[in-house]
C-alpha positions in Angstrom: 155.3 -171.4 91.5 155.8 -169.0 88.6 158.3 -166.7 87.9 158.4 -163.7 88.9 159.3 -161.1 86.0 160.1 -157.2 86.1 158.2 -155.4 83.7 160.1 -152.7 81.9 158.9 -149.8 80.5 161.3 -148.8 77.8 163.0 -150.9 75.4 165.3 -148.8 74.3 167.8 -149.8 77.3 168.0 -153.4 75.9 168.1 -152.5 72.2 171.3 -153.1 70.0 172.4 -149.8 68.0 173.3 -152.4 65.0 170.6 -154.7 64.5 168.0 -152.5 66.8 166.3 -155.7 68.3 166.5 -156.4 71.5 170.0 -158.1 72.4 171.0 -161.7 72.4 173.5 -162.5 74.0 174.7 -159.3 75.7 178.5 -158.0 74.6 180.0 -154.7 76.2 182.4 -152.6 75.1 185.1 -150.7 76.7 183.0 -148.0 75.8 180.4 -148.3 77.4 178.3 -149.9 74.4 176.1 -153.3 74.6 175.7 -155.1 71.6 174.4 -158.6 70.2 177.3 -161.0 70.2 177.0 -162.4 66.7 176.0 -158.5 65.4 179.7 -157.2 67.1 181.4 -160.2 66.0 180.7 -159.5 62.4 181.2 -155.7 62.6 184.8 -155.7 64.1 185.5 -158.6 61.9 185.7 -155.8 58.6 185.9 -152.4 61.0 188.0 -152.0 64.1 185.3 -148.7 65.2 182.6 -149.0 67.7 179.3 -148.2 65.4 178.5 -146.1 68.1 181.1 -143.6 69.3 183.8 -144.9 66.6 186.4 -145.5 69.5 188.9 -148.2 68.8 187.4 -151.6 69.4 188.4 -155.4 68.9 186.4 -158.4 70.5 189.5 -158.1 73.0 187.8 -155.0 74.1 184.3 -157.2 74.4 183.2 -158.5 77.5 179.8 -161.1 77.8 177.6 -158.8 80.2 175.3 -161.3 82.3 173.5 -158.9 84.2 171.8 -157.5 80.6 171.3 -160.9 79.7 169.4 -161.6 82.7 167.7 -158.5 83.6 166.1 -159.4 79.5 165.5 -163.0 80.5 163.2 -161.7 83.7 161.3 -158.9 82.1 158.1 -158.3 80.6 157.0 -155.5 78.0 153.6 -154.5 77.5 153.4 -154.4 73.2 153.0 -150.6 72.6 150.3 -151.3 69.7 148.4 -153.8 71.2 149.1 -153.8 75.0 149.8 -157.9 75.2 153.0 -158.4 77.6 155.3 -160.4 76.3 158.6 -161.3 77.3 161.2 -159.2 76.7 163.3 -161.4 74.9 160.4 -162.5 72.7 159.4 -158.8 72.0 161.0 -158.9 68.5 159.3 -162.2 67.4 155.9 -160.7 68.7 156.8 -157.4 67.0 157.2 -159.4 63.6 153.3 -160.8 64.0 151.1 -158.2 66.3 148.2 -157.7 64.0 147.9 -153.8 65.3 151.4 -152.7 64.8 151.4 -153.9 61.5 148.3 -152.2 60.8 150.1 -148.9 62.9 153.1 -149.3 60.8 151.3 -149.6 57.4 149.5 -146.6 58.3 152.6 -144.7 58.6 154.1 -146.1 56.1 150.9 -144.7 53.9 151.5 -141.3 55.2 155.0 -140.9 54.8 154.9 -142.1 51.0 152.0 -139.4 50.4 153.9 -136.7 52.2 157.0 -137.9 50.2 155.0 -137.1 47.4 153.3 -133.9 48.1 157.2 -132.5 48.9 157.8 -133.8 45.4 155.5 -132.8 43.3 155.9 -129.1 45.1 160.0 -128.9 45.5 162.3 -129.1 42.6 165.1 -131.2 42.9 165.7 -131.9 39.6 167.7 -128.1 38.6 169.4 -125.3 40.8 170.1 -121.8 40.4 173.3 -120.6 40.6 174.1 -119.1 43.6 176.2 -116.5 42.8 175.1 -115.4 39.1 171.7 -116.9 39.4 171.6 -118.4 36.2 168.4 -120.8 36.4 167.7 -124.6 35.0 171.1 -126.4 35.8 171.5 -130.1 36.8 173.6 -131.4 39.6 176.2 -131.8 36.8 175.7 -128.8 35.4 175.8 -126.8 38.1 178.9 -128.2 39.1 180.9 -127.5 35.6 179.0 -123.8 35.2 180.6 -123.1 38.5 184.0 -124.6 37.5 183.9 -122.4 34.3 182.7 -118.9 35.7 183.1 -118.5 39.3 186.8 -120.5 39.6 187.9 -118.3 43.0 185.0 -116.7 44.0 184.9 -117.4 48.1 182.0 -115.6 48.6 179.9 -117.1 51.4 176.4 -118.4 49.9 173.9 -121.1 50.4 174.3 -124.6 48.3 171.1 -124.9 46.1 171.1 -128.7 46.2 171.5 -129.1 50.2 169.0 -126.6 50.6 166.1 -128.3 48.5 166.7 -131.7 50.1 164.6 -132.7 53.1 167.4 -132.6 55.3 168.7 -129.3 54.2 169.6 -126.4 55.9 168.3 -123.3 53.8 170.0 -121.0 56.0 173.2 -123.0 56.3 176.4 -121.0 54.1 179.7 -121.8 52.9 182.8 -120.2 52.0 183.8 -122.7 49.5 181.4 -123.6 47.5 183.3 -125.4 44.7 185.1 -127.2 47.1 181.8 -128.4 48.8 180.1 -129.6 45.2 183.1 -131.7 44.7 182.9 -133.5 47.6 179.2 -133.7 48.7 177.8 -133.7 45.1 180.1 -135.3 42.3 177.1 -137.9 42.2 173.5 -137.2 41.7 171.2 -137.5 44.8 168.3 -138.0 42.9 170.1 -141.1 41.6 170.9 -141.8 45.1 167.8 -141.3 47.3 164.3 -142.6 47.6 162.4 -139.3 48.6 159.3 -141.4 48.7 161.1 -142.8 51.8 160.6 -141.2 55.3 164.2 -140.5 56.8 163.4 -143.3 59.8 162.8 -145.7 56.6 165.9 -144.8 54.5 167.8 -145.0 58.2 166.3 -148.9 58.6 167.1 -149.3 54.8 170.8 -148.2 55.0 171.3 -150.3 58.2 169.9 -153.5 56.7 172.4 -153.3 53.6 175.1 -152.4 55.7 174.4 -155.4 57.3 174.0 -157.6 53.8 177.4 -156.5 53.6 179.3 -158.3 56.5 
């Protein structure tokens, strides 16, 4: 007789917030979090943080959660690119070879590098104005050591010219000190630092995976 399966909607319930695969090997937190158990085990090994809510967590605070690893070993998925069920917990492996999410995903993919591209032909994030004596053409470093030189004090509330400009600025967003800000948010370069030809999903996925490459 074959077994019976629940087929599950959503996969987000039975996702892991560090690796974002489906979960093997189900670990819970104190806090509420499930993770995989060889993805917790390295991140409390060098930080003692959930990576979720960053309460205080040790693999003391850990607990193996059977129900997850069941409910996964039972359930079905239809693929959302193809429509195939699969088993859940071979949704990642069929993931990794569906012919139409690949093509979905290269699509996308596509787009975003185009749009990337379009925002940077027509947005300059190369020089800043000054915000409060609007002198025009100045670098990140630059900006930084005209402001240091001629507005030393000034708390007037403006908006940063180098947040504003980047695609996950706030152009409406002000501060009260400035100088203080460009010291800590921009002592380095982000052109130097970001891939704008990235979407902000892709440079998420990219930061994860050398996080990761860390442990």
């Amino acid at each position: 007789m074959a077994e019976k399966r629940q087929l599950v909607t959503d996969v987000d319930e039975f996702e892991c917030p560090i690796c974002l695969g489906v979960i093997q090997g189900a670990m819970q937190s104190t806090c509420g979090h499930k993770f995989c158990t060889g993805c917790i085990g390295k991140h409390v090994a060098v930080q003692s943080t959930c990576p979720v809510c960053r309460a205080g967590l040790s693999l003391g605070k850990c607990w193996k959660n059977s129900e997850i690893d069941n409910r996964i070993k039972h359930s079905i998925i239809a693929c959302e690119s193809c429509n195939k069920q699969v088993k859940l917990s071979k949704y990642d492996a069929h993931m990794a070879k569906c012919v139409a999410y690949q093509s979905k995903f290269q699509m996308i993919k596509e787009e975003s590098i185009c749009k990337a591209k379009h925002n940077e032909i027509s947005t300059n994030r190369s020089t800043f104005p000054c915000p409060y004596c609007k002198t025009t053409n100045l670098t990140n470093t630059d900006l930084i050591e005209h402001v240091k030189e001629n507005h030393t004090g000034d708390t007037t509330q403006i908006v940063c010219p180098i947040c504003a400009v980047q695609p996950w600025g706030d152009s409406s967003q002000v501060s009260g000190g400035f100088q203080q800000h460009l010291a800590l948010r921009h002592k380095l370069d982000y052109c130097e630092l970001v891939d704008y030809e990235l979407s902000e999903d892709q440079m998420l996925q990219a930061a994860i995976s050398a996080s990761q490459n860390d442990f």
